[in-house]
VORO-801378 format. One record per residue (C-alpha): y, z negated, x; residue in three letters. Coordinates in Angstrom, 3 decimals, m for minus. Example, Ala and Ser with C-alpha at 12.3 -4.5 7.8 and 13.67 -1.06 7.14 Angstrom:
residues 2
<pt <m4.500; m7.800; 12.300>; ALA>
<pt <m1.060; m7.140; 13.670>; SER>
//
This chain:
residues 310
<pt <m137.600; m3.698; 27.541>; UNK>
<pt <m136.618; m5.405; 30.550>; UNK>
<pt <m138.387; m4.929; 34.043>; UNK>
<pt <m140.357; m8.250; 34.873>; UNK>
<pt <m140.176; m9.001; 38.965>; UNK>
<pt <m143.808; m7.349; 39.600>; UNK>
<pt <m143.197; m4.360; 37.579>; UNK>
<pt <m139.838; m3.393; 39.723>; UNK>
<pt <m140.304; m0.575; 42.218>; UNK>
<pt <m142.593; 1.289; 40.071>; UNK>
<pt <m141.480; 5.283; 38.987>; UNK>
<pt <m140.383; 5.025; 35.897>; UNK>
<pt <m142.773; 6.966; 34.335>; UNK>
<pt <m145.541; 5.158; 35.770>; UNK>
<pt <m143.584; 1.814; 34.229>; UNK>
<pt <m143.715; 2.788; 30.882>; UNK>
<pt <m146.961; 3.976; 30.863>; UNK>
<pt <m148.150; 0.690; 31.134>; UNK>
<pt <m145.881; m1.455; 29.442>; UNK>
<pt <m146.463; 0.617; 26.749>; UNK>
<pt <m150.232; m0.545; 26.683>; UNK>
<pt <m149.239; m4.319; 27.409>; UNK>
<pt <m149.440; m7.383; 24.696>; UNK>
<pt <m145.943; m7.933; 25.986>; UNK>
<pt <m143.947; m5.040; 24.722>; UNK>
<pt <m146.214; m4.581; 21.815>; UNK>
<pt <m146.007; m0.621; 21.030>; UNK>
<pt <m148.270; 2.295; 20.340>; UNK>
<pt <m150.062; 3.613; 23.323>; UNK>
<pt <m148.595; 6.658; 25.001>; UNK>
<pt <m149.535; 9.194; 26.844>; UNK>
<pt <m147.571; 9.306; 30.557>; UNK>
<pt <m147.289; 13.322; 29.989>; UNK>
<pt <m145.198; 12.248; 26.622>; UNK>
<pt <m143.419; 9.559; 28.224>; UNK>
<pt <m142.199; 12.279; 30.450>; UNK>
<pt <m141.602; 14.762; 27.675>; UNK>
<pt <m139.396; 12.113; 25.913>; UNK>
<pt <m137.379; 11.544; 29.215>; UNK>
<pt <m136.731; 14.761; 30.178>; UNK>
<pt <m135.406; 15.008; 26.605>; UNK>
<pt <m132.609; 12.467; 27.364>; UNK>
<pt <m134.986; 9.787; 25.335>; UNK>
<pt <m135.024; 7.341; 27.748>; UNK>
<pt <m131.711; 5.007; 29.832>; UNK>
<pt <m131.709; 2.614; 31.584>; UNK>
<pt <m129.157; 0.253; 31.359>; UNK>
<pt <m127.539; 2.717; 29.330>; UNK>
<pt <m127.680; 5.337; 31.910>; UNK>
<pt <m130.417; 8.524; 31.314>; UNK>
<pt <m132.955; 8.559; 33.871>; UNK>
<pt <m135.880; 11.456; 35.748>; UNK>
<pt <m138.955; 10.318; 35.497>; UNK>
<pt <m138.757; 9.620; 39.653>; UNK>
<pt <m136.404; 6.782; 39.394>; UNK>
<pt <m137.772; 3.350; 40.900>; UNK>
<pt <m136.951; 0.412; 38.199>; UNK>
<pt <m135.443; m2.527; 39.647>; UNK>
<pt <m136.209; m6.016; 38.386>; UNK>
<pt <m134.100; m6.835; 35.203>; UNK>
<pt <m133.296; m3.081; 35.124>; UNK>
<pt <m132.863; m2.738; 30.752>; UNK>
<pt <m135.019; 0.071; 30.037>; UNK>
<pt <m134.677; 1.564; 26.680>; UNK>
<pt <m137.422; 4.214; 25.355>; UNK>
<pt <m136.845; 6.291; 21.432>; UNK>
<pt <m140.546; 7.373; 20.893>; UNK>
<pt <m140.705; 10.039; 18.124>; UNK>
<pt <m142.805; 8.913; 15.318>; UNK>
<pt <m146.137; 10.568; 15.130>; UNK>
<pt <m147.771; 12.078; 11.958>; UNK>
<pt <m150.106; 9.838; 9.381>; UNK>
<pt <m149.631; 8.279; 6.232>; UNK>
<pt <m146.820; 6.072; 5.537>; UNK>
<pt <m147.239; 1.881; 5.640>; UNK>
<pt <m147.172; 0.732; 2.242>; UNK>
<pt <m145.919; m3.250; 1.702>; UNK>
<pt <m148.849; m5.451; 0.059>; UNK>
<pt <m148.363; m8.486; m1.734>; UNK>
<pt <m150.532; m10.472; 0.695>; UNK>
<pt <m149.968; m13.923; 0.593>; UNK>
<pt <m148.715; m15.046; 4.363>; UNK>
<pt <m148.496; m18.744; 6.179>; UNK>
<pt <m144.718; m19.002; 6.822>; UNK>
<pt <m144.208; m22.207; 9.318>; UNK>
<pt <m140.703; m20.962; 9.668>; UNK>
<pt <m137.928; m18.092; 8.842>; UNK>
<pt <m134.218; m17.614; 9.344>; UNK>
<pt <m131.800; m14.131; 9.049>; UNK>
<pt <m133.517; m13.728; 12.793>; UNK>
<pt <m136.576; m14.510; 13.052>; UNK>
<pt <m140.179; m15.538; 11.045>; UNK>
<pt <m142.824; m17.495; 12.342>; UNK>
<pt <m146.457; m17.510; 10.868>; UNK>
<pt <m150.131; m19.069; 10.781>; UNK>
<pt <m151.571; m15.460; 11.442>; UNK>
<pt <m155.491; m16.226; 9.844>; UNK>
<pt <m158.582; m14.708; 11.779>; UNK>
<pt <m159.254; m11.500; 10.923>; UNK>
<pt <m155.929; m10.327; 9.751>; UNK>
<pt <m155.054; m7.269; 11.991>; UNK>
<pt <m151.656; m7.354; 13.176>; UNK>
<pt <m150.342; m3.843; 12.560>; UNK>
<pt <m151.613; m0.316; 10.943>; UNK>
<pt <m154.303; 1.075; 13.117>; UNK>
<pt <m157.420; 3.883; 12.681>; UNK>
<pt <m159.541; 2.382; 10.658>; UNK>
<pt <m157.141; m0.312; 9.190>; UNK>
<pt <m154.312; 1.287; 7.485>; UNK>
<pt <m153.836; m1.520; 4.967>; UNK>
<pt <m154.509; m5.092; 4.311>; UNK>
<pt <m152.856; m5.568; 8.169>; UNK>
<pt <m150.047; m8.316; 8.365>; UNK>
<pt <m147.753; m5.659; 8.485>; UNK>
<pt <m148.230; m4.599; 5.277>; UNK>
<pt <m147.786; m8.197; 4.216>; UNK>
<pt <m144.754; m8.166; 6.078>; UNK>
<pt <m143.003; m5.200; 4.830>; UNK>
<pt <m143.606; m6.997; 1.102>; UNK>
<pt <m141.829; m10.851; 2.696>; UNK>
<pt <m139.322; m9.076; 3.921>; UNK>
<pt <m138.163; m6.309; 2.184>; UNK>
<pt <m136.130; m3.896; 4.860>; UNK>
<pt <m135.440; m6.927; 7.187>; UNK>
<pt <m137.529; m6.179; 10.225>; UNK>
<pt <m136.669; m4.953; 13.199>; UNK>
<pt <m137.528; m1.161; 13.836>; UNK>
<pt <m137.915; m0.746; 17.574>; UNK>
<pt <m141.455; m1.355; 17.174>; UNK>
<pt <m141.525; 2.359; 14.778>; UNK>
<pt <m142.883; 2.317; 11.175>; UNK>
<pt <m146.081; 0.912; 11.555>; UNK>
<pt <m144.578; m2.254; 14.271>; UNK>
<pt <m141.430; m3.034; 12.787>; UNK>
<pt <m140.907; m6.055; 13.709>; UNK>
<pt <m144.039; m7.094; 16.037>; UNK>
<pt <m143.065; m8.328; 19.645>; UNK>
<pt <m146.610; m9.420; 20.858>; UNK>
<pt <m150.188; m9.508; 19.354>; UNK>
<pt <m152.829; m11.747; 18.228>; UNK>
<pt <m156.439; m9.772; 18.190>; UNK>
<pt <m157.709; m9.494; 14.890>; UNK>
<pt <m159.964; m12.497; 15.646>; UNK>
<pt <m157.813; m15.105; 17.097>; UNK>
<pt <m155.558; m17.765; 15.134>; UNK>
<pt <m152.137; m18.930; 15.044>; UNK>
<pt <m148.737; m18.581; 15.672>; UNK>
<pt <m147.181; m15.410; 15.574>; UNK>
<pt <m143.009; m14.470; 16.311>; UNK>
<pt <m141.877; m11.675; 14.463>; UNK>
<pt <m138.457; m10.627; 14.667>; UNK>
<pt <m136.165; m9.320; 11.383>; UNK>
<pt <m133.596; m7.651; 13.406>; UNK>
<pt <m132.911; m5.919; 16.755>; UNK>
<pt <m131.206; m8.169; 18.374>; UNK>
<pt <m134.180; m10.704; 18.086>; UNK>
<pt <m136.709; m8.305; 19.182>; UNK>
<pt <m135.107; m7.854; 22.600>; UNK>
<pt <m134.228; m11.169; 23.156>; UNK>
<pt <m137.712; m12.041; 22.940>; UNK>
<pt <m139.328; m9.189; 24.550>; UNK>
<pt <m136.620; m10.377; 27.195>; UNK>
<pt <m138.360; m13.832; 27.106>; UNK>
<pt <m141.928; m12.471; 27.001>; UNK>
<pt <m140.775; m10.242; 30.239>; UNK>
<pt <m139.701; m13.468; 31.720>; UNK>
<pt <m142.593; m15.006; 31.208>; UNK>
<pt <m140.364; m18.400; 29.377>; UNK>
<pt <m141.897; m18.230; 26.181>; UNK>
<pt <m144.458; m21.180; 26.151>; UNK>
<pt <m147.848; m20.306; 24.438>; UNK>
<pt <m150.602; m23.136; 24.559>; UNK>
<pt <m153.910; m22.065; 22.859>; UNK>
<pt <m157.492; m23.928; 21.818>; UNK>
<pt <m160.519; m22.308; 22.556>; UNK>
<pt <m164.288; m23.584; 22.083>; UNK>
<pt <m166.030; m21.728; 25.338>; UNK>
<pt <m169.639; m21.750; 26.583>; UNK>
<pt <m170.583; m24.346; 29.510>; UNK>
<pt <m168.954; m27.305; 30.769>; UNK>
<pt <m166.816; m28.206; 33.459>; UNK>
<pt <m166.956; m30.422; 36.135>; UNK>
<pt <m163.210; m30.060; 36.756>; UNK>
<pt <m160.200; m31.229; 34.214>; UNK>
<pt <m157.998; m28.608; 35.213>; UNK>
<pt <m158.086; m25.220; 36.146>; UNK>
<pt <m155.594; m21.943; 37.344>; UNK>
<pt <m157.451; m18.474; 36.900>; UNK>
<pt <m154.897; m16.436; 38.554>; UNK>
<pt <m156.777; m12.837; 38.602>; UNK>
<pt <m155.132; m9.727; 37.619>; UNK>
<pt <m156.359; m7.816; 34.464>; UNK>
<pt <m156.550; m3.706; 33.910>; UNK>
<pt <m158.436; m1.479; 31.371>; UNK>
<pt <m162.246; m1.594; 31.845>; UNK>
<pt <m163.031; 2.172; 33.760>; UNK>
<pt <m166.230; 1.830; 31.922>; UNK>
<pt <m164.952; 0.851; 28.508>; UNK>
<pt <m161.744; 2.069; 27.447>; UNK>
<pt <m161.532; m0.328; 24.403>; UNK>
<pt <m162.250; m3.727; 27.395>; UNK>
<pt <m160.104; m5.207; 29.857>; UNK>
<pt <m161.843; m6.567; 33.135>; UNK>
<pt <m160.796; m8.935; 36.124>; UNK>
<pt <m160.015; m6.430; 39.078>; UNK>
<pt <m160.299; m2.932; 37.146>; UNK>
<pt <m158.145; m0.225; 38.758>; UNK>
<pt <m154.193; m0.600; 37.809>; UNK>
<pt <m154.547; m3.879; 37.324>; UNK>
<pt <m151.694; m6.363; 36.515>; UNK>
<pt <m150.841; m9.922; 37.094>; UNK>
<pt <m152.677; m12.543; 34.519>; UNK>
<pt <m152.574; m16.226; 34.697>; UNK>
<pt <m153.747; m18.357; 32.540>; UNK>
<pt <m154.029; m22.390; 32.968>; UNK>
<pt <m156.692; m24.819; 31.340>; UNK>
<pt <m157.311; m28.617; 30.564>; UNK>
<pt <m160.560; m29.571; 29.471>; UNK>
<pt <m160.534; m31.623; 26.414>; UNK>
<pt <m163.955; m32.188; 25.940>; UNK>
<pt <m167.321; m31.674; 26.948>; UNK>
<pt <m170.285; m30.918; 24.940>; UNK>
<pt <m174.131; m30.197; 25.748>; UNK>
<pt <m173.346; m26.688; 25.647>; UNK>
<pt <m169.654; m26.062; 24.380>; UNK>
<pt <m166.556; m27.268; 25.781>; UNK>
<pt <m163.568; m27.482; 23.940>; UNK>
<pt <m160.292; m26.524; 26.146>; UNK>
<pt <m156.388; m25.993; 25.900>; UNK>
<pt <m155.273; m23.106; 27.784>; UNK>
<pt <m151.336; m22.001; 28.739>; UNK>
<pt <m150.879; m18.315; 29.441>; UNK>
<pt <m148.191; m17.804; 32.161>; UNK>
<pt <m148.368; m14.051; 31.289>; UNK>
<pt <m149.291; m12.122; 28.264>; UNK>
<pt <m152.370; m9.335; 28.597>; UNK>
<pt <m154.435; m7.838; 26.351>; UNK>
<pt <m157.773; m10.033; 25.734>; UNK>
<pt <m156.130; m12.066; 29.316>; UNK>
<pt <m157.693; m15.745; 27.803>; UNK>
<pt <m161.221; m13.853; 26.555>; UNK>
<pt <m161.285; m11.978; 29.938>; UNK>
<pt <m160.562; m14.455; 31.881>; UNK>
<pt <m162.361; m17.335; 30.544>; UNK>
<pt <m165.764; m14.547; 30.386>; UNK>
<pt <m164.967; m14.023; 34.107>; UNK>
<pt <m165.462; m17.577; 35.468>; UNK>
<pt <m168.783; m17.770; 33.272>; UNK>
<pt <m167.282; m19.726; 30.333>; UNK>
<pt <m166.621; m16.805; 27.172>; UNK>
<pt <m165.017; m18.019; 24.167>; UNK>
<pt <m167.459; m18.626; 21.897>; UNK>
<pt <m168.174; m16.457; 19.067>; UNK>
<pt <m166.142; m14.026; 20.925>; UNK>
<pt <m167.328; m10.300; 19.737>; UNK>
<pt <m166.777; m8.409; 22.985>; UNK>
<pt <m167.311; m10.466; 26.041>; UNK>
<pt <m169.461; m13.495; 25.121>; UNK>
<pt <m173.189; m13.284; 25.179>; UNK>
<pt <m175.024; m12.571; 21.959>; UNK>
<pt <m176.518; m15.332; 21.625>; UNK>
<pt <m173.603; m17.770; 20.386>; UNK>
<pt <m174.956; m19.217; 17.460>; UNK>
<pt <m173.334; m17.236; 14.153>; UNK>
<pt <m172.073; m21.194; 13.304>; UNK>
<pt <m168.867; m20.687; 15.172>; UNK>
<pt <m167.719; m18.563; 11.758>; UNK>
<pt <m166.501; m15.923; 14.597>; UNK>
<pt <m164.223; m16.168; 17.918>; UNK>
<pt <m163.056; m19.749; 18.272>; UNK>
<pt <m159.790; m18.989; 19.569>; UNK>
<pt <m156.309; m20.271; 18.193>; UNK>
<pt <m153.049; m19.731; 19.319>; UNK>
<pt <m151.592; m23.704; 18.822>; UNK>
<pt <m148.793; m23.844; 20.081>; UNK>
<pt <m145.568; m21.697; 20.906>; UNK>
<pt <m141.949; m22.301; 22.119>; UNK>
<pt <m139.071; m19.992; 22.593>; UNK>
<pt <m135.069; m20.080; 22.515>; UNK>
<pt <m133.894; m18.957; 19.618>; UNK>
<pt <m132.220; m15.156; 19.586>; UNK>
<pt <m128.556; m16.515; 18.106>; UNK>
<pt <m128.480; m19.834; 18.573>; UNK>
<pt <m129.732; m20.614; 22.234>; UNK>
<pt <m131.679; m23.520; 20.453>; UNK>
<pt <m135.200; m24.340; 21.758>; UNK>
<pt <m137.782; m23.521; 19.185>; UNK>
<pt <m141.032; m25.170; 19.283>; UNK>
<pt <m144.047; m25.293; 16.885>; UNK>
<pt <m147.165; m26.617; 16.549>; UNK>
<pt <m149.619; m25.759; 14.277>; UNK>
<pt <m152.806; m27.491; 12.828>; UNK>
<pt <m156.567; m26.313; 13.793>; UNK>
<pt <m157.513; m24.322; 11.225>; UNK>
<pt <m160.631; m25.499; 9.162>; UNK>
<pt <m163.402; m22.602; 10.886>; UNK>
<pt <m162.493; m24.327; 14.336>; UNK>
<pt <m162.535; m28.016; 13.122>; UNK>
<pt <m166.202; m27.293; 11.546>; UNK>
<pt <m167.369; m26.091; 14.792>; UNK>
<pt <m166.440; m28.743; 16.623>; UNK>
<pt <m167.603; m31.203; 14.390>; UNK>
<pt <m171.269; m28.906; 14.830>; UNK>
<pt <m171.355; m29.592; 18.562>; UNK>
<pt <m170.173; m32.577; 18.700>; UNK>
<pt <m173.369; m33.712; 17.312>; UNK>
<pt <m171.790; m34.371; 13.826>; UNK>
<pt <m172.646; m31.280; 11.747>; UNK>
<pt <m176.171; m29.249; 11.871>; UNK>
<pt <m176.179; m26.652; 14.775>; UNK>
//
């Protein structure tokens, strides 16, 4: 992983404490008393050079961690159909479906996309992500749509961590929120940390926060919906559905941080990752895709738009 410009002069400990829990560098969490285990074993360099756990990273400093696996059952490939928009020797993109969970986690150890995964592709996925993430550079929540990156060898993954680190990678999203606005366009620029009070939230402001922003364009208003296209200019955990719920406008449908009283209608979160735009690992090329609305959002819309019963 490579050290983004407000991550450098951090221990390096402390660094990979919480990249490790960031959508960016998408691995298991880890303890900072085992991060320091695995460095005083000679498990982590940086830029090829083996590091204490006091060194301050510098910005574009290549940090490179070998986390031990940790004991559970192995991931088994299912033949799970998957919505390929496009794949090369390097790379696949997909149409990742709401409620597919991204990777092997407590409580779902199979059906995950993953497991679907390991079934496409055989052995071609890239393993710094460990057995149960090969392949994965960043997340979708089980809930949202779209377009997910997924690289098939090593070389890929860090080039697009890289780009994820640099904040280049162009993500454009559609989300159905609560309210409407009076303005077109918006910047919520308002870091984003672990909720003290919940471990599995994220909150606006919570101790150890880090730098979120996200940009919107209203598309439309409704009587009580608006419909919105939002950028993210950095990749945290939940950073649209926290965001969005911290200006008073939740995502509707959204499980966690909208009020209760969304009408069951939306089918579930109304959140879909559109759009997405990278250079390519090998070729330099610019890669961009665009995918469709999938049908649960389009029937919504069509609901508060006056069109469909709400």
């Amino acid at each position: 992983m490579v050290v983004a410009e407000d991550e450098a002069g951090k221990r390096l400990d402390m660094f990979l404490t919480y990249a490790l829990n960031d959508e960016t560098w998408d691995c298991r969490s880890v303890s900072r008393t085992a991060i320091q285990r695995v460095i005083a074993g000679g498990g982590v360099t940086v830029n090829g050079t083996p590091r204490d756990k006091n060194y301050t990273v510098n910005e574009k400093d290549c940090v490179f961690i070998s986390l031990p696996e940790t004991a559970g059952p192995q991931v088994i490939a299912e033949d799970i159909p998957l919505s390929v928009i496009y794949e090369d020797n390097d790379l696949i993109v997909l149409n990742k479906p709401k409620g597919m969970v991204v990777h092997p986690a407590p409580g779902h150890s199979n059906g995950t996309l993953v497991n679907a995964l390991l079934y496409h592709c055989a052995e071609s996925l890239s393993g710094i992500g460990g057995v149960k993430r090969p392949g994965i550079v960043h997340r979708l929540d089980k809930d949202t749509s779209g377009l997910l990156a997924v690289a098939k060898n090593d070389h890929s993954h860090l080039s697009l961590a890289y780009q994820f680190s640099q904040h280049s990678i162009e993500r454009e999203y559609r989300a159905v929120c609560h309210g409407t606005f009076k303005n077109e366009n918006g910047t919520i620029d308002a870091p984003i940390g672990r909720d003290p009070k919940d471990r599995k939230k994220f909150a606006v402001g919570a101790r150890n926060s880090k730098t979120a922003v996200s940009e919107y364009s209203l598309l439309e208003n409704y009587e009580r919906f608006s419909h919105l296209s939002i950028k993210l200019k950095t990749g945290r955990t939940h950073q649209i559905r926290v965001h969005m719920a911290s200006i008073g406008h939740p995502v509707a449908g959204d499980p966690v941080y909208a009020p209760k009283t969304t009408p069951k209608d939306t089918d579930g979160q109304c959140l879909h990752a559109k759009k997405l735009a990278f250079i390519h690992p090998v070729s330099g090329h610019w890669m961009y895709f665009d995918s469709e609305l999938p049908d649960y959002f389009i029937r919504f819309l069509s609901k508060i738009s006056g069109k469909g019963k709400l």
